[in-house]
OpenMM code with the backbone's topology and positions (N, CA, C; nanometers):
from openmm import Vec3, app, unit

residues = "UNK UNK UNK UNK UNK UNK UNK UNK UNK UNK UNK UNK UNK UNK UNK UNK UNK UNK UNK UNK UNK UNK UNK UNK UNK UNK UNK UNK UNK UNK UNK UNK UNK UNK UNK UNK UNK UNK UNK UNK UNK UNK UNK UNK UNK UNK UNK UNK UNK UNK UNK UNK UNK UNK UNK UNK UNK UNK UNK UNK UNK UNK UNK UNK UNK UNK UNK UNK UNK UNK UNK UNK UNK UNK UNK UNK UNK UNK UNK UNK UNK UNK UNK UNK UNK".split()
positions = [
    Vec3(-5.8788, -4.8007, 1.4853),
    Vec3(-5.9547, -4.9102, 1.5414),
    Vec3(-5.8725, -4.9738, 1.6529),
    Vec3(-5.8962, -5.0152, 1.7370),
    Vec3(-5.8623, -5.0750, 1.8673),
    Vec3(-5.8286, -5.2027, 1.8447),
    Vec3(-5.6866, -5.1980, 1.8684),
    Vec3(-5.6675, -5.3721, 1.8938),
    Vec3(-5.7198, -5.4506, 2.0086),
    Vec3(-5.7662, -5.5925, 1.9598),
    Vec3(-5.8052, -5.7004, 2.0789),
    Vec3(-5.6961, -5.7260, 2.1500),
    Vec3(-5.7358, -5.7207, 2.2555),
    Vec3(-5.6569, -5.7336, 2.3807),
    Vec3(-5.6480, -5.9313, 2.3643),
    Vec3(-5.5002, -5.9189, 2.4171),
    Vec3(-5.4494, -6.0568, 2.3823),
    Vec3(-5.4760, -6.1692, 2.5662),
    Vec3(-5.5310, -6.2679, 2.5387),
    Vec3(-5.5370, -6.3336, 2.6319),
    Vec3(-5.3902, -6.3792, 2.6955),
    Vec3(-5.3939, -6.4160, 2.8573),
    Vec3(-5.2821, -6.4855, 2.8871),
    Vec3(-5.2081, -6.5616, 2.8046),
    Vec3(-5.2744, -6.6579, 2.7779),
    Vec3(-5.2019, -6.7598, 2.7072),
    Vec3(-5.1485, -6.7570, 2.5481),
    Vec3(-5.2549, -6.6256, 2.4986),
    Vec3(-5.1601, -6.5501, 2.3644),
    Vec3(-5.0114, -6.5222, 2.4215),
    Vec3(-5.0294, -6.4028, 2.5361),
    Vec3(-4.8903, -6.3304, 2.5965),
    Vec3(-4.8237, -6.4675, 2.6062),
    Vec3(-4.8581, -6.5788, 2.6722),
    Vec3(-4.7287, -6.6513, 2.6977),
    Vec3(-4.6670, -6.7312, 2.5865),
    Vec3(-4.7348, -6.7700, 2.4778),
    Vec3(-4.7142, -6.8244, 2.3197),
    Vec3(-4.6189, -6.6959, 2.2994),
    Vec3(-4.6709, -6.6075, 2.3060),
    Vec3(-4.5602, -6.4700, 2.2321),
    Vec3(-4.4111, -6.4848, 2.3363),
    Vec3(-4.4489, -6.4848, 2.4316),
    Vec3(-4.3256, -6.4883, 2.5019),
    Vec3(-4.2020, -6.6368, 2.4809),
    Vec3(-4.2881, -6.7417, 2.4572),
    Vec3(-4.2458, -6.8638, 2.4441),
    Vec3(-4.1659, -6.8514, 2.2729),
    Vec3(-4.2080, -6.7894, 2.2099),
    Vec3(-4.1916, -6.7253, 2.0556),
    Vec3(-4.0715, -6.6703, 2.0229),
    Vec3(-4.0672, -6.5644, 2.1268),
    Vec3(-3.9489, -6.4581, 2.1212),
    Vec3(-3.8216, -6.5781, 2.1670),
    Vec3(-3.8481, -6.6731, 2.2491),
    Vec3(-3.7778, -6.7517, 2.3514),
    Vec3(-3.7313, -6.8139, 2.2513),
    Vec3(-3.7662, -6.8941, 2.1744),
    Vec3(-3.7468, -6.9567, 2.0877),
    Vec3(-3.6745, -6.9704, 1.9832),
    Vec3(-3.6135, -6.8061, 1.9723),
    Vec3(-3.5219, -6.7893, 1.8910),
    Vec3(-3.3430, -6.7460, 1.9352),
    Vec3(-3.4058, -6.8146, 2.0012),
    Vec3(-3.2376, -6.7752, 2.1541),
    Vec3(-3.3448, -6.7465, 2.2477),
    Vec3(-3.1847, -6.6776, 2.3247),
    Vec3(-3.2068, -6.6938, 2.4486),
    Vec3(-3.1434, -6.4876, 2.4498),
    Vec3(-3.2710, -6.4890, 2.5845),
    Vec3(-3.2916, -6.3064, 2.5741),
    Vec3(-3.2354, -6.2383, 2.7194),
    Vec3(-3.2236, -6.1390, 2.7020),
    Vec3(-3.2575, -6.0708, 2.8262),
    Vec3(-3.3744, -5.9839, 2.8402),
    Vec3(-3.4074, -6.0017, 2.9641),
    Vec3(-3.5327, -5.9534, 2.9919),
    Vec3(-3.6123, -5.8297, 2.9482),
    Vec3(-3.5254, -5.7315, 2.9109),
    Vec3(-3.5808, -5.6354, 2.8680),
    Vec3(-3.6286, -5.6500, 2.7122),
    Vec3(-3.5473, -5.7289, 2.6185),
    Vec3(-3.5810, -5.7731, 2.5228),
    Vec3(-3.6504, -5.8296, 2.4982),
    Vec3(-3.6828, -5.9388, 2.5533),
    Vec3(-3.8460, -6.0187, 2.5807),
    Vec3(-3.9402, -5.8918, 2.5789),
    Vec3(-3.9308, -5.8099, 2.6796),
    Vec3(-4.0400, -5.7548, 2.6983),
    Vec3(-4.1057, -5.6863, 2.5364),
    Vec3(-3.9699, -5.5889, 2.5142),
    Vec3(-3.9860, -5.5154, 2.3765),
    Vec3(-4.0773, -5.6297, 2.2543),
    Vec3(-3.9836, -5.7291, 2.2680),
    Vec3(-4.0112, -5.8044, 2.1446),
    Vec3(-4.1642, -5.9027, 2.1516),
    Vec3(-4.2155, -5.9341, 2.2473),
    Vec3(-4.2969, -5.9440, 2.2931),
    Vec3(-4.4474, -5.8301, 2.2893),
    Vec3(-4.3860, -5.7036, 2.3347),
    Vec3(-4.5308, -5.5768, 2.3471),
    Vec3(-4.5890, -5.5931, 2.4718),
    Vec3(-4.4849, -5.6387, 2.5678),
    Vec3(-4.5622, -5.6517, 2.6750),
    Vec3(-4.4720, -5.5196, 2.7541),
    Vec3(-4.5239, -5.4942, 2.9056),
    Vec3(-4.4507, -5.3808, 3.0396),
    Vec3(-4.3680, -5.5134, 3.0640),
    Vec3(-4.2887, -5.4458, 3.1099),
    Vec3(-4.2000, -5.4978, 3.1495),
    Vec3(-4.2161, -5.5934, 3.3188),
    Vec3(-4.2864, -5.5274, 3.3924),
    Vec3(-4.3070, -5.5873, 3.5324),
    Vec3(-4.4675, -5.6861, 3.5206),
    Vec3(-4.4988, -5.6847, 3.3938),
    Vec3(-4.6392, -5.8192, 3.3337),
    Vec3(-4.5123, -5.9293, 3.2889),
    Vec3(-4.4478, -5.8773, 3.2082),
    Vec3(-4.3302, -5.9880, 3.1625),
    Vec3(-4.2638, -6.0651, 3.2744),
    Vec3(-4.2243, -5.9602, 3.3607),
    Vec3(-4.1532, -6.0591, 3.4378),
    Vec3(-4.2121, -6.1657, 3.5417),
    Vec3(-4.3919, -6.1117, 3.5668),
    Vec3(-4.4633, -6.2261, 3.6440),
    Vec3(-4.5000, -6.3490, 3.5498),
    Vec3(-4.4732, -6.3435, 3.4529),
    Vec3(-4.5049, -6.4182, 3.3713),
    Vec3(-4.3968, -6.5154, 3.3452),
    Vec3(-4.3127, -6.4356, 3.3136),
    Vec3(-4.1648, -6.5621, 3.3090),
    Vec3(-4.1136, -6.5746, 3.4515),
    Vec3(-4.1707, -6.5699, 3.5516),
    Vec3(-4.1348, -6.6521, 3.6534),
    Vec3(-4.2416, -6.7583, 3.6611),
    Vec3(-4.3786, -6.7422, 3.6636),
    Vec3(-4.4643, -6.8393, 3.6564),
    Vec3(-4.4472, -6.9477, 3.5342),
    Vec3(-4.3470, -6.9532, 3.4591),
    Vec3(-4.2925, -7.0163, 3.3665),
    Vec3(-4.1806, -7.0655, 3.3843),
    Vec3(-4.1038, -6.9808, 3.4459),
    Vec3(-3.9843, -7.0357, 3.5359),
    Vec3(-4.0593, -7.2209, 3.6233),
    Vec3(-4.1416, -7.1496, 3.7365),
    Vec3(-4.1727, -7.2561, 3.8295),
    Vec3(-4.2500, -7.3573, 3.7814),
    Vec3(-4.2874, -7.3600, 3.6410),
    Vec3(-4.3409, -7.4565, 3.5362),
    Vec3(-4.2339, -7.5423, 3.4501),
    Vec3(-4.1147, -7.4797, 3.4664),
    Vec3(-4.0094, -7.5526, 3.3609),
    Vec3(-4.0184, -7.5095, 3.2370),
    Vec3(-4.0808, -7.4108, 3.1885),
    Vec3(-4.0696, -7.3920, 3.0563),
    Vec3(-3.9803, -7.2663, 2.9888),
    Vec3(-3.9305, -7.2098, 3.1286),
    Vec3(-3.8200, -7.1435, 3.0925),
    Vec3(-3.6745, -7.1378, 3.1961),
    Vec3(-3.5773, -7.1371, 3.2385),
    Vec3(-3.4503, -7.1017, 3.2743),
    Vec3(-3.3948, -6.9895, 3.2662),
    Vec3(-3.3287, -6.9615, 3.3627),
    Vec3(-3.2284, -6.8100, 3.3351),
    Vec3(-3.1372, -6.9060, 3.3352),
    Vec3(-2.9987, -6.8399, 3.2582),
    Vec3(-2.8857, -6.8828, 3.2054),
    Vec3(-2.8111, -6.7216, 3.2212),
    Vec3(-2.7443, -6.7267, 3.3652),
    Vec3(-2.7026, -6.5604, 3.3866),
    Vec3(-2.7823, -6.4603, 3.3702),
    Vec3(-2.7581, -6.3670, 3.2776),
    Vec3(-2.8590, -6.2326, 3.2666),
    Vec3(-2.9379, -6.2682, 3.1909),
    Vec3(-2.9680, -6.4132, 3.1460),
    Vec3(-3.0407, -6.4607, 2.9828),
    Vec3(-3.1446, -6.5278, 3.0638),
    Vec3(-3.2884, -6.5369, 3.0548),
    Vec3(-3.3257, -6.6129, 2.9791),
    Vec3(-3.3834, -6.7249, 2.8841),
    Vec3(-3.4080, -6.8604, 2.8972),
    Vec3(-3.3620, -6.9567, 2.7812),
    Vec3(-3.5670, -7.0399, 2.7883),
    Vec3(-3.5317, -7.0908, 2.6617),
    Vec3(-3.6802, -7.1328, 2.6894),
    Vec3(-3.5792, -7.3412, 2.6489),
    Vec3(-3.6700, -7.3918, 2.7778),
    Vec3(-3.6265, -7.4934, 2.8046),
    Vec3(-3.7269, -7.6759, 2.6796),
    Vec3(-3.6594, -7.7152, 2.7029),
    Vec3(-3.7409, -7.8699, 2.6069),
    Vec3(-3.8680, -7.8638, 2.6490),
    Vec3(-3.9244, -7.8163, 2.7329),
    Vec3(-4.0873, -7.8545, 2.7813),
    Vec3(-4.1393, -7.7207, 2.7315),
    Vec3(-4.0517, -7.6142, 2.7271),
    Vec3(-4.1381, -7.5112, 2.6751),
    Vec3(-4.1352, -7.5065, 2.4897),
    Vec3(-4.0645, -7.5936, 2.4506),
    Vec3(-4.0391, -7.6230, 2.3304),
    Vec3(-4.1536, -7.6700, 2.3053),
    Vec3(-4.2149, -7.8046, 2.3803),
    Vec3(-4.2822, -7.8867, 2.3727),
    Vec3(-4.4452, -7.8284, 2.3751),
    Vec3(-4.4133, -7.7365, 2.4625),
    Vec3(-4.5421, -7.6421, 2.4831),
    Vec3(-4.6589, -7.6250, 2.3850),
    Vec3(-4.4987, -7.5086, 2.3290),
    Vec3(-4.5607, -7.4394, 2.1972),
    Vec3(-4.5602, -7.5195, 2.1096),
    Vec3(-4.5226, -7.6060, 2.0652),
    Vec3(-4.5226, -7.7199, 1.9560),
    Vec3(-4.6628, -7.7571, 1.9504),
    Vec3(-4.6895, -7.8248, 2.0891),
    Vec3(-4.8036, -7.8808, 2.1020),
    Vec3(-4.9676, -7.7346, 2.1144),
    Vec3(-4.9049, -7.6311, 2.0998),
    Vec3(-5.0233, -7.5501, 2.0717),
    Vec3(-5.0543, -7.5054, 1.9599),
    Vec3(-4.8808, -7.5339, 1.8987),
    Vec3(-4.9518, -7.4433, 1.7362),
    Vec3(-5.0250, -7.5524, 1.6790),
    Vec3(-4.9930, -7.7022, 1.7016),
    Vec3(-5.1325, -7.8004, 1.6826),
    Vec3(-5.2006, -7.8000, 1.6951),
    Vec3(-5.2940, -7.7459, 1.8309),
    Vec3(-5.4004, -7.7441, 1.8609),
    Vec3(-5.4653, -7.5885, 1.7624),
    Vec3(-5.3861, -7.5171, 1.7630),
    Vec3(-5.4187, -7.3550, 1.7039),
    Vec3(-5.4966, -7.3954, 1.5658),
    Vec3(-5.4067, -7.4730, 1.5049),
    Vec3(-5.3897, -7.4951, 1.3623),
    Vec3(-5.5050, -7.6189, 1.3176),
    Vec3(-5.5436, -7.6854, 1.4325),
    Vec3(-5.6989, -7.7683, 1.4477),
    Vec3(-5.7596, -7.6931, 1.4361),
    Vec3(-5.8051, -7.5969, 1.5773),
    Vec3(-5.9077, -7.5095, 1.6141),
    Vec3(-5.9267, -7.4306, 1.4711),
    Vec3(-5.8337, -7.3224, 1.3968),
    Vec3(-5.8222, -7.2742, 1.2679),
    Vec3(-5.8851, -7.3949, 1.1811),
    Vec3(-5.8648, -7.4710, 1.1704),
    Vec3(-5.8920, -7.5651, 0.9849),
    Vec3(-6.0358, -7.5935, 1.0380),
    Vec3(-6.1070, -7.6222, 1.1526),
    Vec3(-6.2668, -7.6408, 1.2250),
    Vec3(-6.2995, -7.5263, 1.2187),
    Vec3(-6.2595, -7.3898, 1.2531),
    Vec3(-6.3436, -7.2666, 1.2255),
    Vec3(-6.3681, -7.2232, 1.3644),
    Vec3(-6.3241, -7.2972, 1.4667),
    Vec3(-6.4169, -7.3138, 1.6022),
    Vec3(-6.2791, -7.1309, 1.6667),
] * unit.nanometer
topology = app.Topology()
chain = topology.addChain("A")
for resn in residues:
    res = topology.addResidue(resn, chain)
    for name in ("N", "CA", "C"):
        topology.addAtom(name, app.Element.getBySymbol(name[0]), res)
């Protein structure tokens, strides 16, 4: 059976996820994530120029606002889930 294809903002929760547990290098994101590697990296730059992530040398790092991000989505997730919606 075919998996559902994951929306943007799944990929960037997953990416924000992996982030979350340290701090990566890029190829590792990608792996740990399930994403190509050159989708990953437009993605964590458009996250970059949002503040929700930093490189730290060859790393990386998911920053307090991207903390804040995902915090504030698994709330909303975990609404949307207990409504059914």
């Amino acid at each position: 059976m075919a998996r559902k294809r994951r929306s943007r903002l799944e990929i960037i929760v997953d990416i924000l996820q992996v982030l979350s547990k340290g701090c990566k290098k890029p190829t590792h994101i990608a792996m740990e994530a399930n994403l190509a590697y050159d989708r990953m990296a437009k993605i964590i730059k458009a996250l970059a120029e949002r503040g929700f992530v930093t490189n730290k040398g060859s790393e990386i790092c998911i920053t307090p606002e991207g903390l804040r991000f995902l915090e504030a989505y698994s709330q909303w997730k975990w609404l949307l889930d207990t409504l059914g919606i």
